[in-house]
C-alpha positions in Angstrom: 22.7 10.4 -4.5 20.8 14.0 -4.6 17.0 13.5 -5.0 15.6 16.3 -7.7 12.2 15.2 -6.7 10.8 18.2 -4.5 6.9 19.4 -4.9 5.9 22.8 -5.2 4.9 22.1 -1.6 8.6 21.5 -0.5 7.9 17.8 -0.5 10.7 15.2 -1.6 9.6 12.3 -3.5 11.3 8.7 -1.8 8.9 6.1 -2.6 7.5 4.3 -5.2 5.1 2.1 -5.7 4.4 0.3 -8.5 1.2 -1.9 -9.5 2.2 -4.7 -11.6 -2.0 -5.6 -12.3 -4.8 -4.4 -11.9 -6.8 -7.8 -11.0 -7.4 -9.3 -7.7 -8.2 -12.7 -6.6 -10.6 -11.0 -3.5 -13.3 -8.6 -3.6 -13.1 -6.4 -0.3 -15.9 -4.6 0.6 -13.4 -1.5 0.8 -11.6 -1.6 -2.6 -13.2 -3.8 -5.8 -16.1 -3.2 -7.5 -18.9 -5.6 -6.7 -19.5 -5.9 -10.0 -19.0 -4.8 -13.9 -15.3 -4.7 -13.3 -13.3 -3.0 -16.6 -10.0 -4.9 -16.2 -6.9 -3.1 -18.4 -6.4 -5.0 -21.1 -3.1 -7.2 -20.6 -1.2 -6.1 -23.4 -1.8 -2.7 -21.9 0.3 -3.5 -19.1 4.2 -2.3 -18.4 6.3 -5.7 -18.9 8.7 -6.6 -16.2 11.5 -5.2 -18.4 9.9 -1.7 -18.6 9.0 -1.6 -14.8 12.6 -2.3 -14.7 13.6 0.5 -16.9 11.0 3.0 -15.4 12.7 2.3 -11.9 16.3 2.8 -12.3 15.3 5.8 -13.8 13.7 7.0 -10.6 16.0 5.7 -8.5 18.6 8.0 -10.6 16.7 10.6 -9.2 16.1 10.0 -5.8 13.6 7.4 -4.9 14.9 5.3 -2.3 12.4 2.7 -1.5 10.0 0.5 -3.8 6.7 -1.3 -3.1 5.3 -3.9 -5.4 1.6 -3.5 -5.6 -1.4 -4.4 -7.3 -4.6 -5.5 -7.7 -3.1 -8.4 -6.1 0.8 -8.1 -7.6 0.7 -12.6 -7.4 -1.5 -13.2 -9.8 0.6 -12.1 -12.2 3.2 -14.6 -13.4 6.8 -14.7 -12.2 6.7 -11.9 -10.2 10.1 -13.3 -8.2 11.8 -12.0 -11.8 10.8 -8.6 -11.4 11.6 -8.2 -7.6 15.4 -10.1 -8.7 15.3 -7.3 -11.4 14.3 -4.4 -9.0 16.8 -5.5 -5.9 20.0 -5.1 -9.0 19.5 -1.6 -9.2 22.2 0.3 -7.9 21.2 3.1 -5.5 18.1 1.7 -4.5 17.8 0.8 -0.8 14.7 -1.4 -0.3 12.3 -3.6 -2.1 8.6 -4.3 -0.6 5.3 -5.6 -1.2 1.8 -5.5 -0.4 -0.2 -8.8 -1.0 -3.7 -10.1 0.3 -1.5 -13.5 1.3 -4.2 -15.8 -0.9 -1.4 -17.0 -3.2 2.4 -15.7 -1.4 2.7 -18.7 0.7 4.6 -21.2 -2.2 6.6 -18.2 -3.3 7.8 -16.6 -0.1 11.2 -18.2 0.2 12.1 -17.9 -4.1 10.5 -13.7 -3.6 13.1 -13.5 -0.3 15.7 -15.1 -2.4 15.3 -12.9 -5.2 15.6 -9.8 -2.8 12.3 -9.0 -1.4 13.0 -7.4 2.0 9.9 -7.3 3.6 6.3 -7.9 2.9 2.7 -6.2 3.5 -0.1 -8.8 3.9 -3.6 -7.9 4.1 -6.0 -9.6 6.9 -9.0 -8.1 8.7 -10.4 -10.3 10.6 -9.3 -13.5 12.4 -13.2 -15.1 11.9 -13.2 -17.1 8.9 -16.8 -16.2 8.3 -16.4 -12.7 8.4 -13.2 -13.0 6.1 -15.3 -14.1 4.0 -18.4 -11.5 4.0 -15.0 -8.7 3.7 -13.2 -10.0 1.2 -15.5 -12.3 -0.8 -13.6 -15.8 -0.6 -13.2 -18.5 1.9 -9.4 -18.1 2.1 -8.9 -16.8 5.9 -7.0 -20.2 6.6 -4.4 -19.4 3.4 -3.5 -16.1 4.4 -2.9 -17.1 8.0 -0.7 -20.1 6.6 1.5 -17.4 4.1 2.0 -15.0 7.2 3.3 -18.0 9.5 5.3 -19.0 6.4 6.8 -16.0 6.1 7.5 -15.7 9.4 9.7 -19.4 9.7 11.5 -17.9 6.6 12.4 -14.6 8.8 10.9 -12.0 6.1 9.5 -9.2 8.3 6.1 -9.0 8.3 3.5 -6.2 8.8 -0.5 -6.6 9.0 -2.7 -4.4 7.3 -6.4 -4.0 8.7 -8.6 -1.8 7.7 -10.9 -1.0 10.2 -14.5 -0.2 9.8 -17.4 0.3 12.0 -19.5 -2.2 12.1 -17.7 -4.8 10.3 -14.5 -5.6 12.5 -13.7 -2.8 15.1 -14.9 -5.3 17.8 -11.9 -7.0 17.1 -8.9 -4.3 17.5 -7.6 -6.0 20.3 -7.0 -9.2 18.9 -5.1 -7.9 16.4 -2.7 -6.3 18.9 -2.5 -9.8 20.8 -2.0 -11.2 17.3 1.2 -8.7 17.3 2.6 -9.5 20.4 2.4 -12.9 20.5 3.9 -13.2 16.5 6.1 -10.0 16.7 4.4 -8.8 13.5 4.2 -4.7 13.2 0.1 -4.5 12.5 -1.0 -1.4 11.2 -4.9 0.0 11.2 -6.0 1.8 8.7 -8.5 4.1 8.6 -11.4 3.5 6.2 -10.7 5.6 2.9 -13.0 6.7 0.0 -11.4 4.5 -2.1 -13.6 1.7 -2.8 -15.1 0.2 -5.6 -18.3 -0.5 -3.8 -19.3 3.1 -3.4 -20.2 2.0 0.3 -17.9 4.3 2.4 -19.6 7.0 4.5 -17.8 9.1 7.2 -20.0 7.1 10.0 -18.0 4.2 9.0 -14.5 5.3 9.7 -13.6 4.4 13.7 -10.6 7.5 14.2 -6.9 6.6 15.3 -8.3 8.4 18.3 -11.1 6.2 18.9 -8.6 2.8 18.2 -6.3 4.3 21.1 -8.8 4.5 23.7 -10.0 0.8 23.0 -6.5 -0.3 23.2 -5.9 0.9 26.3 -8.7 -0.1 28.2 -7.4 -3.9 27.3 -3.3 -3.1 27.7 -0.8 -1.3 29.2 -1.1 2.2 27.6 0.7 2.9 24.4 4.3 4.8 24.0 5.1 6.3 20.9 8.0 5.6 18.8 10.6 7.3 16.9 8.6 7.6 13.7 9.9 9.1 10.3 7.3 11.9 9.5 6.9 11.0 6.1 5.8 7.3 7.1 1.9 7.4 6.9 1.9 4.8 9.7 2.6 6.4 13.3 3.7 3.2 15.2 3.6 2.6 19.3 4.2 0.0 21.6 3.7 -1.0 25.1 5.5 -0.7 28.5 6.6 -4.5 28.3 8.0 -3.9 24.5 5.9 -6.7 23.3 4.3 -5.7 20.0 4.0 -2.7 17.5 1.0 -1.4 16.1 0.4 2.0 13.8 -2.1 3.6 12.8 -2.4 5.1 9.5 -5.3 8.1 10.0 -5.4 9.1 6.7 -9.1 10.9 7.6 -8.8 12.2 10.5 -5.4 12.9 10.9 -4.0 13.7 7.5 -0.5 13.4 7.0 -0.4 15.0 3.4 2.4 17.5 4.4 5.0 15.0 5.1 4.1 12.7 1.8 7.2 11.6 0.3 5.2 9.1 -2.4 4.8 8.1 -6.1 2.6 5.6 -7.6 3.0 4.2 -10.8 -0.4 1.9 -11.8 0.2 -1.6 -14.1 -0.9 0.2 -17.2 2.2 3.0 -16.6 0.4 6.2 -15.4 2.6 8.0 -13.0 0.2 9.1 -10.1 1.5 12.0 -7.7 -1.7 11.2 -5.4 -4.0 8.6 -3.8 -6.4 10.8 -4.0 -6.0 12.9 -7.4 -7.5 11.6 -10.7 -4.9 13.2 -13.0 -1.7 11.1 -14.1 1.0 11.4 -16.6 1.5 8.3 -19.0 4.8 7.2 -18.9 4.0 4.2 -20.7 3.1 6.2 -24.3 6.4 7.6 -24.0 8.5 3.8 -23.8 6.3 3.0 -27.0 7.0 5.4 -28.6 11.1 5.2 -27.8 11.5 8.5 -26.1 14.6 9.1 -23.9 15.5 9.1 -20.5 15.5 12.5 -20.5 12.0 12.8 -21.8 10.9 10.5 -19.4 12.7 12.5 -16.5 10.5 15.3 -17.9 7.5 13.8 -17.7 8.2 12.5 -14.6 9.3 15.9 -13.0 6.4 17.6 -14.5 4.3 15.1 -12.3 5.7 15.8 -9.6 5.2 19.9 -10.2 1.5 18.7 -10.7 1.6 17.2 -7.3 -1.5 18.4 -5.1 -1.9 19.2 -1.3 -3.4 15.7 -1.0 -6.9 15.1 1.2 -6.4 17.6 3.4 -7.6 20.4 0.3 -10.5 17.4 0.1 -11.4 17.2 3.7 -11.2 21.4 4.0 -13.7 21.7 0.9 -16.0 18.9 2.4 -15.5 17.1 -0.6 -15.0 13.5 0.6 -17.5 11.1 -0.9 -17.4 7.5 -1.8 -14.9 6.2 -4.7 -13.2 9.4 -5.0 -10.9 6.9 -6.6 -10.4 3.3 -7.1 -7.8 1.3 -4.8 -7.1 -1.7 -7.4 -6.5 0.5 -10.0 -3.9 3.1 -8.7 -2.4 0.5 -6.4 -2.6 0.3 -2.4 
């Protein structure tokens, strides 16, 4: 399969991930508003059956890989439908997704049976109490119960932490106990302006840098491993093989030149950034029974549009809170 999905930066499109809604059962500091949230209107959202459409036709042009996102992709119904839907498509080589864990646990084994390869859940803390000042709910104990139910039903699992200063850096080495003793890849992730709140401020982010040096004051120093430059998470181990972590250093380390992503939000606007505010609405053109081909145009022309990413942000000291909104583009 040739991909036709190449930038104007030389960059070749892969991945895409789709946001089935736009709703979340949490409200982490880092992503939802605190308040006065505009939800899309439901029957504004991409049905299963056009997700389905959208994706085969992206698959037909190269995208390899597929992440379900939201919001929090389990609150909306029957999700196991669209990943059974999704893994049919000939061509396309793996189907993921990114959950906070509050509501995966009684659907992990029907999602893994309908094709769902491996799954991203979210935890930041191992102190219930401070689970609950992050994310806004008392629901530390649920996620910890979908991760070790995902584990006894051997679906890979990777942690994602979002570490900020402050709020949970002192605990950066439990979460690489957590992955030793559980096998689980965890991946920090540096503090984005991406959140709802408005709260983020540069003295907030603790660097990739800074996450190495207190890793290896508490464990035998980290070795790098083979890592696919377009994968935002640079992942390491230790001298006794025990354990991955990565680090995704999307401030201080920008990986922009090796971006081979797509995201598509529940409401069907095709987003060629994180970071960019501009989108092409694919969704317009399924109501209004355009072709493939029209669609391929749209889609190609978004891809064109494709910008340098943070890096241009970061150069022009541009960075300030909610540059855009997490929930609404999807993680």
């Amino acid at each position: 399969m040739s991909n036709n999905l190449v930038d104007g930066f030389g960059r070749t499109v892969k991945k895409l991930r789709i946001s089935i809604t736009d709703r979340c059962n949490m409200q982490c500091v880092y992503c939802m508003p605190s308040n006065n949230t505009n939800w899309l209107e439901q029957n504004n959202l991409l049905s299963y059956e056009q997700i389905t459409r959208l994706a085969k036709i992206f698959v037909s042009l190269g995208i390899e890989k597929i992440k379900i996102t939201g919001g929090e992709p389990t609150v909306r119904s029957n999700v196991e439908n669209l990943i059974k839907s999704l893994s049919a498509i000939e061509g396309l080589r793996s189907i993921s997704m990114t959950t906070n864990g509050i509501l995966v646990k009684d659907k992990i084994k029907i999602l893994k049976e309908s094709g769902l390869e491996s799954i991203n859940i979210s935890l930041d803390t191992f102190k219930p109490d401070r689970f609950k000042a992050m994310s806004g709910i008392d629901g530390f104990y649920k996620v910890m119960d979908a991760i070790n139910t995902a584990l006894k039903e051997n679906l890979p699992v990777k942690i994602n932490t979002v570490i900020m200063r402050g709020w949970n850096d002192d605990e950066i080495s439990h979460f690489v106990r957590f992955s030793k003793d559980t096998g689980c890849v965890v991946k920090f992730i540096e503090f984005m302006p991406l959140d709802g709140t408005g709260i983020w401020a540069e003295d907030l982010v603790v660097s990739k840098k800074k996450m190495i040096e207190t890793i290896n004051k508490d464990f035998d120093h980290l070795s790098p491993l083979h890592n696919d430059k377009s994968d935002p998470a640079r992942l390491y181990t230790f001298e006794d093989g025990k354990g991955v972590i990565g680090f995704i250093p999307s401030i201080t380390e920008p990986f922009c030149q090796n971006c081979d992503r797509m995201r598509l939000t529940a409401d069907g606007k095709l987003y060629s950034c994180l970071f960019d505010k501009s989108s092409n609405d694919l969704r317009s053109l399924l109501e209004e029974g355009k072709s493939d081909i029209d669609i391929i145009k749209c889609i190609n022309k978004s891809v064109q549009e494709k910008p340098e990413g943070i890096i241009k942000i970061i150069k022009t000291h541009s960075l300030r809170p909610t540059l855009n909104v997490m929930h609404t583009i999807g993680g």
